[in-house]
MIZA-507857 format. One record per residue (C-alpha): residue number from 1; residue in one letter; x, y negated, z. Coordinates in pm, whole numbers, plus 50000, padded with zeros to 5 digits. Layout:
+------+------+-------+-------+-------+
| resi | resn |     X |     Y |     Z |
+------+------+-------+-------+-------+
|  NUM |    a |     X |     Y |     Z |
...
+------+------+-------+-------+-------+
***
This chain:
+------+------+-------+-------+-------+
| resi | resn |     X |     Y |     Z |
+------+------+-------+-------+-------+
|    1 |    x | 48297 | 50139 | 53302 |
|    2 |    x | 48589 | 50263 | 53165 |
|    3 |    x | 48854 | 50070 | 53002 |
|    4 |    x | 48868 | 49959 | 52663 |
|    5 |    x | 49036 | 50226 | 52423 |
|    6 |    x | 49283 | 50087 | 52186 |
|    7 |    x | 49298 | 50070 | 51763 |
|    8 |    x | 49675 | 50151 | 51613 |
|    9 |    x | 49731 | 50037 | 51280 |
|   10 |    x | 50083 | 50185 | 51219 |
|   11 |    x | 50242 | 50130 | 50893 |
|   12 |    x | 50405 | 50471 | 50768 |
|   13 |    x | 50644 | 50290 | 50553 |
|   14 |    x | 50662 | 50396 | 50161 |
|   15 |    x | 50636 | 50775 | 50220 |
|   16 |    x | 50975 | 50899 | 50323 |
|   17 |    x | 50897 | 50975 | 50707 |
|   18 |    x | 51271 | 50859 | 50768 |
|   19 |    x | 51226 | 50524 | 50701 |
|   20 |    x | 50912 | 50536 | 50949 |
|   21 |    x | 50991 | 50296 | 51242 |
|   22 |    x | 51032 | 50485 | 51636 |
|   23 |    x | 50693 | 50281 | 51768 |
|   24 |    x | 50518 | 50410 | 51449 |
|   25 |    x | 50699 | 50763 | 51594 |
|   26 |    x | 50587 | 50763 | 51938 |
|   27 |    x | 50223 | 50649 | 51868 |
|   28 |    x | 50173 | 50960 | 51645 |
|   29 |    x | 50391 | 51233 | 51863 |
|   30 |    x | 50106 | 51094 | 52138 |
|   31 |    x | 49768 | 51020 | 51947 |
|   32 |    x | 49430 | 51162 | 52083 |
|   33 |    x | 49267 | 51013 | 51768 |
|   34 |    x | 49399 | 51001 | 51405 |
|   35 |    x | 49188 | 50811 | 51140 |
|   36 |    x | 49290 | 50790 | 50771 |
|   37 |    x | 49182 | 50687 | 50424 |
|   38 |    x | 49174 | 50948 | 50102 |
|   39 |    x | 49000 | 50969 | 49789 |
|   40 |    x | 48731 | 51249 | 49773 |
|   41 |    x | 48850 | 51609 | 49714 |
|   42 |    x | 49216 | 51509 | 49866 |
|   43 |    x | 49432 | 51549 | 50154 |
|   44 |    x | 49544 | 51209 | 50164 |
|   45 |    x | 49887 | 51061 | 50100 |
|   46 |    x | 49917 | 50899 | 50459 |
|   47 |    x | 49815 | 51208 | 50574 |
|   48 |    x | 50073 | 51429 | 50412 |
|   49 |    x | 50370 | 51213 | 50520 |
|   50 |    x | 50255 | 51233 | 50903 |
|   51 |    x | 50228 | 51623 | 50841 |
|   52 |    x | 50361 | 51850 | 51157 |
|   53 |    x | 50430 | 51522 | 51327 |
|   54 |    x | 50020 | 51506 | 51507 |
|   55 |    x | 49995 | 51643 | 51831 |
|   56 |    x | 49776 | 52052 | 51733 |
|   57 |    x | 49486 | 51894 | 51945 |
|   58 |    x | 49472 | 51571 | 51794 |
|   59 |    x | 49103 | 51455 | 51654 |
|   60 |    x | 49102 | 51365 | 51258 |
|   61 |    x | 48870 | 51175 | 51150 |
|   62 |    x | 48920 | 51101 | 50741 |
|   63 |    x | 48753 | 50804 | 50573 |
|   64 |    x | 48717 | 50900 | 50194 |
|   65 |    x | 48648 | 50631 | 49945 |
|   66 |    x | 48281 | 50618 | 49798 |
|   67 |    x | 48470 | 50463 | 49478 |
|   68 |    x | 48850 | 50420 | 49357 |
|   69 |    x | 48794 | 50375 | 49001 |
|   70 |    x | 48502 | 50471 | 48905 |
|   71 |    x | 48320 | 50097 | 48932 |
|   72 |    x | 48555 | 49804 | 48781 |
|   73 |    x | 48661 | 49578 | 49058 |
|   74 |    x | 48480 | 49322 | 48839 |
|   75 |    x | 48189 | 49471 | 48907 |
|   76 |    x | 47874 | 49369 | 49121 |
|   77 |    x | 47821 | 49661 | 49303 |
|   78 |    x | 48206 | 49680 | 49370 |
|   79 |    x | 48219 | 49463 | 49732 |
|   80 |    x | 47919 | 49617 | 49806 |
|   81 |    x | 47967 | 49974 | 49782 |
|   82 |    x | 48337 | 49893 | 49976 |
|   83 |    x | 48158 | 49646 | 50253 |
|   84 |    x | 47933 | 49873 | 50406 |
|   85 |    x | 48169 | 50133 | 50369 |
|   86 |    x | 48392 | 49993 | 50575 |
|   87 |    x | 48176 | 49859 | 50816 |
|   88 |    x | 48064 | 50230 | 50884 |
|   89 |    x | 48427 | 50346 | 50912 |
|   90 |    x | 48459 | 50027 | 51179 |
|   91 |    x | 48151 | 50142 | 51367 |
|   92 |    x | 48269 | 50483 | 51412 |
|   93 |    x | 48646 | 50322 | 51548 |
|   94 |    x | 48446 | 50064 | 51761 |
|   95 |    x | 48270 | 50361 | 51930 |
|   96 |    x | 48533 | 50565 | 52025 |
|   97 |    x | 48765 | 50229 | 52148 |
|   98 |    x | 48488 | 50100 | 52379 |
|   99 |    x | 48456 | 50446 | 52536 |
|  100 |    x | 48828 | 50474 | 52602 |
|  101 |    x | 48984 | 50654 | 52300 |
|  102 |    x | 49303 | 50509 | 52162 |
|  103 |    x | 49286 | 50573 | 51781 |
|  104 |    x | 49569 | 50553 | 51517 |
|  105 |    x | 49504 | 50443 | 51199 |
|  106 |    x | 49760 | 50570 | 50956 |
|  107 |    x | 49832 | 50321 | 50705 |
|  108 |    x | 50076 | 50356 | 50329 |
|  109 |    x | 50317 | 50080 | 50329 |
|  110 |    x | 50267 | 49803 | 50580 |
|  111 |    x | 49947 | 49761 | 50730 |
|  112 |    x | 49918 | 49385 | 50645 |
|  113 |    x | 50005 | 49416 | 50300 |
|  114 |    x | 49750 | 49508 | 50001 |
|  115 |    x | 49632 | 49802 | 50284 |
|  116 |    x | 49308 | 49904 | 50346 |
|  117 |    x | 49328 | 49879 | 50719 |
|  118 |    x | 49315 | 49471 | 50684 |
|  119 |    x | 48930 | 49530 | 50632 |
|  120 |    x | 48906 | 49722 | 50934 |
|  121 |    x | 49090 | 49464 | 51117 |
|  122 |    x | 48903 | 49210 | 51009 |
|  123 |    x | 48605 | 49339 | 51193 |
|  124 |    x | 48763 | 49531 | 51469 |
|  125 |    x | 49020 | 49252 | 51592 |
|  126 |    x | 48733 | 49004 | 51780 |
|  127 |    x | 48574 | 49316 | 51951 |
|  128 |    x | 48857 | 49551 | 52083 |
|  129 |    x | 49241 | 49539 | 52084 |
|  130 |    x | 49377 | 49616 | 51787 |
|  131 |    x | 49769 | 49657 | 51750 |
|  132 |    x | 49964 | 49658 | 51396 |
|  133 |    x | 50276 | 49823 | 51389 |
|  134 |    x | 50508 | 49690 | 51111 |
|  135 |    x | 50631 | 49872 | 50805 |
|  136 |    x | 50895 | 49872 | 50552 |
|  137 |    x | 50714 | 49802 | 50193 |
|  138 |    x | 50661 | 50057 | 49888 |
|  139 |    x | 50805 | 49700 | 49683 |
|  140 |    x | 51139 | 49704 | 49945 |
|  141 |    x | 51181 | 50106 | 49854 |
|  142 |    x | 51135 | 50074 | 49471 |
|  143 |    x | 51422 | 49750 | 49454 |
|  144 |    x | 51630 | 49974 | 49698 |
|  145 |    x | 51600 | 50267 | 49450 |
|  146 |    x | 51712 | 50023 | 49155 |
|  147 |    x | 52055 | 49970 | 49309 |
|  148 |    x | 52031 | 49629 | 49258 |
|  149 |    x | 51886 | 49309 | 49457 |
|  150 |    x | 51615 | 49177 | 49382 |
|  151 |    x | 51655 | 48842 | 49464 |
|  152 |    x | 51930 | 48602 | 49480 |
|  153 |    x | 52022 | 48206 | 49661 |
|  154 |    x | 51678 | 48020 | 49575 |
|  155 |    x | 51512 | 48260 | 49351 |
|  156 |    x | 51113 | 48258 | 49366 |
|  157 |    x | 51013 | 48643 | 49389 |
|  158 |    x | 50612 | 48656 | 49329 |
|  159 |    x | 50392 | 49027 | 49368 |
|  160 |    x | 50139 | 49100 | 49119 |
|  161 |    x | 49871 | 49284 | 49123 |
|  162 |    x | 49830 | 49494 | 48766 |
|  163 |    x | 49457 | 49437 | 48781 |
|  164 |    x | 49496 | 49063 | 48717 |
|  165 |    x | 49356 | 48928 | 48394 |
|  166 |    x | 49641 | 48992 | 48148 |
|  167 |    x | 49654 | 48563 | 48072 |
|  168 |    x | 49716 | 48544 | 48461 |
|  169 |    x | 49983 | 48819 | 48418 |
|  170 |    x | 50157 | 48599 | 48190 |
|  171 |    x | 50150 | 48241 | 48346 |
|  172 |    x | 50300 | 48409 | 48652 |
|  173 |    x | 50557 | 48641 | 48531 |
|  174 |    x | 50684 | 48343 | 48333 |
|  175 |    x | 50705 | 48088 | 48629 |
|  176 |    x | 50873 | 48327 | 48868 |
|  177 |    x | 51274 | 48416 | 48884 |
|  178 |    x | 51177 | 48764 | 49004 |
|  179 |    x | 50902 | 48999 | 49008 |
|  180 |    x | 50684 | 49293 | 49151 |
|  181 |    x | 50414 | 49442 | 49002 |
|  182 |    x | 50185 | 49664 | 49180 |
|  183 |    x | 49872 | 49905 | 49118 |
|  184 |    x | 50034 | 50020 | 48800 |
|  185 |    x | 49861 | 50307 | 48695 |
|  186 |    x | 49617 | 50271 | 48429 |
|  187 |    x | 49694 | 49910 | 48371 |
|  188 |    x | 50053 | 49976 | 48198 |
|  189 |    x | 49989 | 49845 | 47886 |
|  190 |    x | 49862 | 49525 | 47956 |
|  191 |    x | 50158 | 49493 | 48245 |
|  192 |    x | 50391 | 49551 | 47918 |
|  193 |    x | 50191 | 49300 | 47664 |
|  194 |    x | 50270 | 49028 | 47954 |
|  195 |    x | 50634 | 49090 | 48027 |
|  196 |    x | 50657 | 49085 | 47637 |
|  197 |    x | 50464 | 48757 | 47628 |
|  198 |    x | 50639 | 48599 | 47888 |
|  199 |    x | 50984 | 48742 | 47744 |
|  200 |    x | 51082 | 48946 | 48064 |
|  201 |    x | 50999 | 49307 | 47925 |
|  202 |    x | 51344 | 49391 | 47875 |
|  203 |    x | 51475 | 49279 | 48201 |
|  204 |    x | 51169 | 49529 | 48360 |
|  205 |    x | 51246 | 49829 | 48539 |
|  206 |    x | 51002 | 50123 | 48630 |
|  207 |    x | 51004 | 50292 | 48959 |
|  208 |    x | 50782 | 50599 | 49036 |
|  209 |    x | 50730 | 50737 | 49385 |
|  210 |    x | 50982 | 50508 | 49504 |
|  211 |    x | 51149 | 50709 | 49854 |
|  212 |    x | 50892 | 50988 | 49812 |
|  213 |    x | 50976 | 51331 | 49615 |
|  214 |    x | 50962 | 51291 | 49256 |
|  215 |    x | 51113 | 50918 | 49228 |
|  216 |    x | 51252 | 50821 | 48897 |
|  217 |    x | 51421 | 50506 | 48810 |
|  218 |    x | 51429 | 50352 | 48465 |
|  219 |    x | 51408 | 50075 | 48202 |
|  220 |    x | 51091 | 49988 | 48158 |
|  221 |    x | 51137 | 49988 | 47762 |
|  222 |    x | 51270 | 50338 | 47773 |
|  223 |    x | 50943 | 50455 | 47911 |
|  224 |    x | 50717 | 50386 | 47616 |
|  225 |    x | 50406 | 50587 | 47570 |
|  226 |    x | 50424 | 50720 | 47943 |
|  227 |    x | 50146 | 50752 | 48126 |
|  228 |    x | 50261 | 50581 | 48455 |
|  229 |    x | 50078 | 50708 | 48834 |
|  230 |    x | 49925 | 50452 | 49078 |
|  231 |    x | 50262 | 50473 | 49278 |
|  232 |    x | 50452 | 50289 | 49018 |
|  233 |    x | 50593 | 49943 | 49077 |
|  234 |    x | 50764 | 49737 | 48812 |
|  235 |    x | 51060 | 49502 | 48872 |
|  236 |    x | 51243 | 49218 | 48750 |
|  237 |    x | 51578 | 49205 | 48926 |
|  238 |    x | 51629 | 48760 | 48992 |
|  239 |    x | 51944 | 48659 | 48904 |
|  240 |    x | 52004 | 48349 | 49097 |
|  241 |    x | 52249 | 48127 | 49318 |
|  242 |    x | 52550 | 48302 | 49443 |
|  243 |    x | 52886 | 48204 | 49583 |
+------+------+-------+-------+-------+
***
């Protein structure tokens, strides 16, 4: 029997293939087998930042969504749909690592962090090696862009997700001393009602396609009525202990 193939999860980091780490590098210059998520219809975003970087004879294999937004995450059918989609995508991986294929998994972002790949993981990781390679963070990119750090001394820095209950928005923005705020998109105006209640809307800062092409930086307020894309993170700078 042959040996047991490997699975690569390599984090991509935010999308500028400069800030991409040397393993992440050397895995792709060298892959046999390249899997990757994308909505229906698209290239895919972790695709496009690997672009010219695959090896001409290298064997895709793309793993397109049955739903992004067209099912609430609230409901029923939601897990469902995503659970045995996954567990196909993880069949078709297991297969091709127990007959001796190392596959990379390109992952957005950090593998371990609000990916996709985690699910894969999840049910890869007790039958055949898996290995993560690390990534810098959309959230590190967009406070980079700000100019400005985002936390300082013993400041509490929570992420939240913008598909949160808007009442759950609130209780956290107001208990932390800084804050991220991910999966913008659609969910803008409710991020903006709970800054507002929580009275941290003017300290908020909008960052679009943080390191990729098209990045803007601005106040938050001064972006009224904009209709925001999925790669937009908002911050609140902390403004803690310092010598």
């Amino acid at each position: 029997m042959s040996a047991q193939g490997k699975i690569h999860g390599v984090g991509l980091g935010p999308g500028d293939v400069d800030l991409m780490s040397l393993r992440a590098h050397r895995l792709l210059e060298n892959a046999r087998h390249v899997a990757y998520f994308r909505k229906e219809g698209r290239s895919g975003r972790a695709r496009g930042i690997v672009e010219g970087l695959l090896p001409n004879d290298a064997v895709e294999f793309p793993m397109e969504y049955p739903v992004t937004t067209e099912i609430p995450v609230s409901h029923p059918d939601y897990n469902s749909v995503l659970s045995a989609f996954y567990s196909e995508c993880t069949a078709h991986l297991r297969a091709l690592a127990e007959a001796g294929e190392d596959v990379v998994v390109l992952c957005e972002g950090d593998p371990f962090f609000y990916g996709s790949f985690m699910h894969l993981y999840e049910r890869l990781k007790d039958d055949v090696p898996v290995q993560v390679v690390p990534a810098i963070t959309g959230m590190s990119a967009a406070w980079t862009a700000s100019g400005q750090p985002i936390t300082w001394g013993d400041d509490v820095l929570s992420v939240l997700m913008a598909t949160l209950p808007e009442e759950a928005l609130v209780r956290h923005m107001a208990a932390a001393d800084a804050l991220v705020v991910m999966k913008i998109g659609r969910n803008i105006e409710k991020v903006r009602r709970a800054l507002q209640a929580a009275g941290r809307y003017e300290a908020a800062w909008l960052v679009e396609y943080a390191s990729m092409e098209g990045q803007t930086v601005q106040r938050l307020s001064e972006a009224e009525g904009r209709i925001t894309p999925y790669f937009s993170i908002v911050l609140v700078h902390g403004n803690g202990r310092r010598p």
